[in-house]
C-alpha positions as CSV (number, residue, x, y, z in Angstrom):
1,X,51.5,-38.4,-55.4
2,X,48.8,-36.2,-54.0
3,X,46.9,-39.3,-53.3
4,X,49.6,-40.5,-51.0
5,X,50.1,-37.5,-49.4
6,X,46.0,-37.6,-48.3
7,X,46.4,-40.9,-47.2
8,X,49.1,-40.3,-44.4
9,X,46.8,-37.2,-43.4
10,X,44.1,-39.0,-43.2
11,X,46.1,-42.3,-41.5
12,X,47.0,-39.7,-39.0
13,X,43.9,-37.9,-38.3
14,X,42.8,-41.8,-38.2
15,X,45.5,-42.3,-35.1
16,X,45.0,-38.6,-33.6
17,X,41.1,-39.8,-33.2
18,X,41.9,-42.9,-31.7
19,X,44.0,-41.7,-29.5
20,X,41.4,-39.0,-28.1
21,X,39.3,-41.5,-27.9
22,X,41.4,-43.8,-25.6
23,X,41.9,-41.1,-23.4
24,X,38.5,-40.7,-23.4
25,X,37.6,-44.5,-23.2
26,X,40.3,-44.5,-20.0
27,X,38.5,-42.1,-18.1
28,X,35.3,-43.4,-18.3
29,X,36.5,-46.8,-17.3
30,X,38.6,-45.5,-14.1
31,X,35.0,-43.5,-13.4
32,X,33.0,-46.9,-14.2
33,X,35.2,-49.0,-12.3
34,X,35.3,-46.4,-9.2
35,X,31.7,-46.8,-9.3
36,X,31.8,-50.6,-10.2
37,X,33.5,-50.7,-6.8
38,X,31.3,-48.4,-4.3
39,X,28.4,-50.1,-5.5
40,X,30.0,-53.5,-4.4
41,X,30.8,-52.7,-1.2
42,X,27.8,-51.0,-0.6
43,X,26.6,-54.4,-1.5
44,X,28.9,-56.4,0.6
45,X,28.0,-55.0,3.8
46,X,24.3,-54.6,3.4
47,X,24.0,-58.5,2.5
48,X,26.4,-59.6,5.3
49,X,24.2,-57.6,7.9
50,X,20.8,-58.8,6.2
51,X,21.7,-61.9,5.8
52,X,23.6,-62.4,9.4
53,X,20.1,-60.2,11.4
54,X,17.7,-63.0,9.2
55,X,19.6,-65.9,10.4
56,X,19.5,-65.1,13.7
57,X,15.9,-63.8,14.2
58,X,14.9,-67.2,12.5
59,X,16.5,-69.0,15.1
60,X,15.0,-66.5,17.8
61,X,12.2,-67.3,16.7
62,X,12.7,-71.2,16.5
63,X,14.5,-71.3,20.0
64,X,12.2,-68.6,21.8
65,X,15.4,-66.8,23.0
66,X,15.0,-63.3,21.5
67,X,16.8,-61.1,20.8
68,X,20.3,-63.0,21.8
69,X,21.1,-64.6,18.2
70,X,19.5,-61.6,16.2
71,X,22.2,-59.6,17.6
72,X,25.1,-62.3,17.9
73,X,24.7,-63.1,14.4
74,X,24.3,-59.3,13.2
75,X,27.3,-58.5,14.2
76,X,28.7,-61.6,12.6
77,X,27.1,-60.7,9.4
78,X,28.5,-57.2,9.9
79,X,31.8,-58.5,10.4
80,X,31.8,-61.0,7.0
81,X,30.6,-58.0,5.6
82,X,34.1,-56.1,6.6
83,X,36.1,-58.8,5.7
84,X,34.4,-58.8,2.4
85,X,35.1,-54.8,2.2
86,X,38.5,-55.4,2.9
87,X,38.7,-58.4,0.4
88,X,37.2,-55.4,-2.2
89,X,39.7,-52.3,-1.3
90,X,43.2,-55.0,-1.0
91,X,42.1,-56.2,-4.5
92,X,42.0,-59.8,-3.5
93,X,38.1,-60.1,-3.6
94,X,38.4,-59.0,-7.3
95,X,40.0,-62.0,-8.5
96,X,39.1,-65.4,-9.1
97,X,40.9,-67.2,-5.7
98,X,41.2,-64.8,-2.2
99,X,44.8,-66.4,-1.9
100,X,46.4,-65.7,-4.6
């Protein structure tokens, strides 16, 4: 009988740990996934505007017209990179499909 009874204590300090540690588990993922999140907008924006200013200064620089497309297609790339943002805070960038 005593046997038993050291079982369910210890079944129950078995669930009582798991328990803390979910909590504990939940907060670091909430934290991770706040994180997870910053960083990728961070790295949506900073790739839309490097990748929109590159485009157009190559073409500046292939159609001698500077500084016109580096600036059209900076702001272009800024705004993909807003769009993107948005896609990231609305939770539809997160998925597999935009439209879903």
């Amino acid at each position: 009988m005593s046997s038993l009874k050291n079982n369910k204590t210890l079944t129950e300090r078995i669930d009582i740990a798991i328990s803390k540690e979910g909590k504990l588990k939940h907060t670091n993922s909430h934290n991770k996934s706040f994180v997870n999140i910053f960083s990728r907008v961070a790295t949506e924006l900073l790739a839309g505007l490097m990748i929109g200013a590159g485009i157009g200064w190559t073409i500046d620089q292939w159609l001698e017209t500077t500084p016109w497309f580096l600036i059209i297609f900076f702001l272009l790339g800024g705004a993909a990179g807003i769009l993107n943002l948005w896609r990231v805070v609305t939770g539809k960038g997160l998925k597999i499909g935009y439209f879903d």
